[in-house]
N, C-alpha and C positions, 0 to 999 in steps of 0.2 A: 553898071556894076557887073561883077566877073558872071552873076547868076541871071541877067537881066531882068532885075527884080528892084523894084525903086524902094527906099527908105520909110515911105509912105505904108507899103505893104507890109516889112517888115515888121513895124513898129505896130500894125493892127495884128498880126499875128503872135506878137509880143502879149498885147496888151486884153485880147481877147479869145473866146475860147475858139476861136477861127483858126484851122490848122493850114501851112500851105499846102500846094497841091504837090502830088506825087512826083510829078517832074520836077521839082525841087530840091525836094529828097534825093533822089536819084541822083540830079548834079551835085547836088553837098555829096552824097557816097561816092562818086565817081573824082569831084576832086581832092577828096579826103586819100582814097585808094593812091590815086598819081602820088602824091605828096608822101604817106606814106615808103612807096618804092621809091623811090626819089630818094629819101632820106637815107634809105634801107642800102641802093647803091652807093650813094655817098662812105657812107659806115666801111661800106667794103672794098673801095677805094682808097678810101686815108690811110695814113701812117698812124694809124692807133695802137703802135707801140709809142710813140713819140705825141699822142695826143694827152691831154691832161683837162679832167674833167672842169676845171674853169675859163678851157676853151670853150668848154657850149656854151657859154655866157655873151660870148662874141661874134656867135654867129650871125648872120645879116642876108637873111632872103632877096633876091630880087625878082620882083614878080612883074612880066612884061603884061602891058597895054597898061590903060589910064595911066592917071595920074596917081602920086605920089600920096594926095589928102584920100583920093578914091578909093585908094587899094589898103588904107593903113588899117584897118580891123581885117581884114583878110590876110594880110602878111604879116600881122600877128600869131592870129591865128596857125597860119602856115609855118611860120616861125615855130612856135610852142610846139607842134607835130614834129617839126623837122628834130629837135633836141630834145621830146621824148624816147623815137627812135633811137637816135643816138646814144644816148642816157641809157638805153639796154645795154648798151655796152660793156659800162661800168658795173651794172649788177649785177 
């Protein structure tokens, strides 16, 4: 997993009042932040005179290493960040 953190762990962090540890946090903030800028340069790259806000409906992260089943709640995730940034635009 992107945070080398097994599913196992997760789901006991989920499900109990067991919080994870601080390096954790830290990589979620850290690749929340990238993502964020990411998105932020994108925004100011594009032709957003010529973008139309049900393009962000289309958008389509590609997020390198693992696999495709491995990455798909994180590139959701990354996704949804990427086209709230975006989505500022429009407001």
């Amino acid at each position: 997993m992107v945070l080398n953190v097994s599913e196992d762990e997760i789901l006991r962090w989920c499900n109990t009042s067991e919080a994870p540890p601080i390096h954790i946090w830290q990589g979620l903030v850290r690749m929340l932040d990238e993502i964020r800028l990411s998105a932020e340069e994108a925004a100011k790259s594009a032709d957003l005179d010529h973008l139309d806000a049900t393009d962000l409906n289309r958008i389509n992260l590609m997020v390198p290493g693992g696999t495709t089943s491995d990455l798909a709640g994180p590139k959701r995730a990354a996704t949804a960040l990427a086209v709230a940034t975006l989505a500022r635009v429009f407001v």
